[in-house]
N, C-alpha and C positions, 0 to 999 in steps of 0.2 A: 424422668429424671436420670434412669440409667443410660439410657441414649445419651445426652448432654455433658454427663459426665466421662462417659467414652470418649467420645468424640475429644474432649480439653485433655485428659489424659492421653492421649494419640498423639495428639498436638505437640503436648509439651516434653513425651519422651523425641519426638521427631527431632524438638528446638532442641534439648540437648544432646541428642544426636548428632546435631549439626555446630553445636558450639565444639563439645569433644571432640568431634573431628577434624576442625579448624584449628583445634592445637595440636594436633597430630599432623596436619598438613603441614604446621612450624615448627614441630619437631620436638614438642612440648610433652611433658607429662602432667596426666591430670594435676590441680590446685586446689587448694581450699574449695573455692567458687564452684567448680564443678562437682565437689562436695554437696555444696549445700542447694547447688539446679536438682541433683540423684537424691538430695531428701524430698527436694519438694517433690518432683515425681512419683519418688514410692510413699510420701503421703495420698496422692492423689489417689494410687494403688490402693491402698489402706481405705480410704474412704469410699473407693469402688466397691471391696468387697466387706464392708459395713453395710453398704445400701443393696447391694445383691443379697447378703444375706435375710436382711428386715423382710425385703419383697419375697424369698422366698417364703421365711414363714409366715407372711401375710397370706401364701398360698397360692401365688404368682408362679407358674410355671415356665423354664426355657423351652422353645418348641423342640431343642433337641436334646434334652435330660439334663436333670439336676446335676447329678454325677459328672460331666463334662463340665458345665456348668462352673459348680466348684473348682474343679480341678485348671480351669483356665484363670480362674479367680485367683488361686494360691500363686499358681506360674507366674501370674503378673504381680501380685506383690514380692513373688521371693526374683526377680530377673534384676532389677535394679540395685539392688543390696548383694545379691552373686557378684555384680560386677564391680561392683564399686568394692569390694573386699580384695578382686583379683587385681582391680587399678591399685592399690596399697600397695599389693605386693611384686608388682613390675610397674618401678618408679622412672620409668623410659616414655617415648612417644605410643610406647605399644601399650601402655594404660589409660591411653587418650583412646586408641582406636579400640579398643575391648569394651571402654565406656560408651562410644559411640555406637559398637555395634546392639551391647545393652539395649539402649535406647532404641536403635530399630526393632530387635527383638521383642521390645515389648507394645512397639507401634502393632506389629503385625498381631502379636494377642489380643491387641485392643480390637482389630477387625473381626476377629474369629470371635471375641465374643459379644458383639452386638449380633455376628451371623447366629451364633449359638441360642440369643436371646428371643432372636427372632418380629425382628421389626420391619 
């Protein structure tokens, strides 16, 4: 389940990735909409590390520590909500590409931690 959900979380900071940066390409500053693609995403966050957490105390181990573990879990629910606070506050095209970069930033967490998880 944690693979699966990795994997759509990847995805879908990628899409937003690539939406917010397609307003940044027009010179746009984030909008409502790209508000509410950064909720869903760090929902998606949120529900990652709800199910990491259950597995761990089911007693499920990362092959490379809990500790990391966690702490890639946290980083990826706080990277999208970082960003989206710093789009708020630079209401320019440069809060498209901050959100966009968000969005990669938290694709690449998504790979470090299925590496982490060890599948």
């Amino acid at each position: 389940m944690l693979a699966v959900l990795t994997l759509v979380t990847g995805v879908a900071a990628l899409l937003l990735a690539a939406w917010c940066g397609w307003a940044a390409s027009r010179d746009q500053p984030t909008k409502d909409w790209h508000f509410v693609g950064m909720g869903l995403v760090s929902l998606l966050a949120v529900v990652q590390l709800v199910i990491g957490i259950v597995q761990l105390a089911r007693g499920e181990k990362p092959d490379q520590g809990t500790t990391i573990f966690v702490a890639y879990l946290l980083g990826a629910v706080a990277c999208v909500p970082a960003v989206a606070f710093m789009s708020l506050a630079e209401r320019t095209r440069w809060g498209s590409v901050t959100a966009a970069a968000g969005g990669v930033v938290l694709a690449v967490l998504e790979v470090r931690l299925y590496d982490i998880w060890g599948h």
